[in-house]
matplotlib code that plots the C-alpha trace (Angstrom):
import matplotlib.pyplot as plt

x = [-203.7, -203.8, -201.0, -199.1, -199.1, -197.4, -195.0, -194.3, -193.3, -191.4, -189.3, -188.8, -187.4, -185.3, -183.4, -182.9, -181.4, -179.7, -178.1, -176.9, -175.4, -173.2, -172.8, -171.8, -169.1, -167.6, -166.9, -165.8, -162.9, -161.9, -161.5, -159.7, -157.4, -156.8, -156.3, -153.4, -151.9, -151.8, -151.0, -154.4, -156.0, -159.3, -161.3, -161.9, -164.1, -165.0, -166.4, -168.0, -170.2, -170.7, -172.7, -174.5, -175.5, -176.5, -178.5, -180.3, -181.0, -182.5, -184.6, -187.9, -189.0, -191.0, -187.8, -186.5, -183.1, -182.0, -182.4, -181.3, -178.0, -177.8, -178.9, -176.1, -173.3, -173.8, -173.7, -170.6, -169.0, -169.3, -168.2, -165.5, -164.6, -164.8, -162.7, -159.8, -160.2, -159.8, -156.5, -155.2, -155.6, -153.9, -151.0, -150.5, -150.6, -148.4, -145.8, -146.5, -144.8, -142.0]
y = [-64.6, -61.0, -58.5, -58.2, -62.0, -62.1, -59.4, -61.2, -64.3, -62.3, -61.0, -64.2, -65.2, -62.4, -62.5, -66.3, -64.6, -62.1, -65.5, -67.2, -64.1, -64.2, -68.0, -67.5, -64.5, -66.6, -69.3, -67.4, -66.2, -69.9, -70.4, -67.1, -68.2, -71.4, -69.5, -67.5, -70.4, -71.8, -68.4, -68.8, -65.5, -64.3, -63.9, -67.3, -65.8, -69.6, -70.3, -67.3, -68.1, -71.9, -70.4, -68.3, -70.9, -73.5, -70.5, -69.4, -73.3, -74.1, -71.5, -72.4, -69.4, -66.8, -64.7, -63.8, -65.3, -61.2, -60.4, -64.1, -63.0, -59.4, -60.6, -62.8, -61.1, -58.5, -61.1, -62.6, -59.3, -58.1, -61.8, -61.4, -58.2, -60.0, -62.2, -59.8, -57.7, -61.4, -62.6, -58.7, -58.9, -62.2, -61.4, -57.9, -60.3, -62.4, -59.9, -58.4, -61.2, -61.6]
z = [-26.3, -26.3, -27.6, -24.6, -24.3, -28.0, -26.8, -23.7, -25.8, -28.6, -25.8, -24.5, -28.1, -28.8, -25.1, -26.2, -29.3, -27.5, -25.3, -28.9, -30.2, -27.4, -26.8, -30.9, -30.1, -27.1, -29.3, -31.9, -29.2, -28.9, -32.6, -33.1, -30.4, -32.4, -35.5, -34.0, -32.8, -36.0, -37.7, -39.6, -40.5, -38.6, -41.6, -43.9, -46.9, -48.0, -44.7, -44.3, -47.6, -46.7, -43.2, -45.1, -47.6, -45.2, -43.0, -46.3, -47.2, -43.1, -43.4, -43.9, -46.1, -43.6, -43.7, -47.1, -48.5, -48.5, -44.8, -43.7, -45.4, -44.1, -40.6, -40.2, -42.1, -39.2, -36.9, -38.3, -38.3, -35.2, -33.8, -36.2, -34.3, -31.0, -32.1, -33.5, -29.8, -27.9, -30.2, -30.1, -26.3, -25.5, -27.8, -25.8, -22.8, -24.2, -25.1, -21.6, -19.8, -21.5]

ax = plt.figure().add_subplot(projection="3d")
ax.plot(x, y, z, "-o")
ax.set_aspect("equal")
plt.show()
């Protein structure tokens, strides 16, 4: 394989990425919904450390236990804030239609 062949395939992986970041996010809107339901706050510290743990443990070493955390704290923020703007957005709608 040549370069553009390996950039052709690390494309590839990081639109697949791309795809589970947002699979992850539209979850996340489904669980936020639940938690509002329940009156369970958005952000569950304990959880947040048990993902990370597990990630840093599944990793099979290429990536450092450092960025594995920073990666995915982004990731968990920023789906974290996806899922404040969905439960902000359906209780608007909810107060709308009263």
């Amino acid at each position: 394989m040549n370069i553009e062949d390996w950039r052709e395939e690390i494309d590839a992986v990081d639109s697949e990425i791309l795809k589970l970041i947002n699979k992850r996010a539209r979850l996340a809107v489904e669980v936020g919904a639940l938690k509002a339901k329940a009156g369970v706050p958005i952000y569950d510290k304990e959880r947040e450390q048990n993902v990370l743990d597990r990630l840093c443990e599944e990793s099979d070493g290429l990536i450092s236990e450092d960025a594995i955390v920073e990666i995915f704290k982004q990731i968990i923020q920023e789906t974290r804030n996806v899922e404040v703007r969905a439960v902000d957005s359906i209780q608007i709608t909810r107060r709308d239609i009263r």
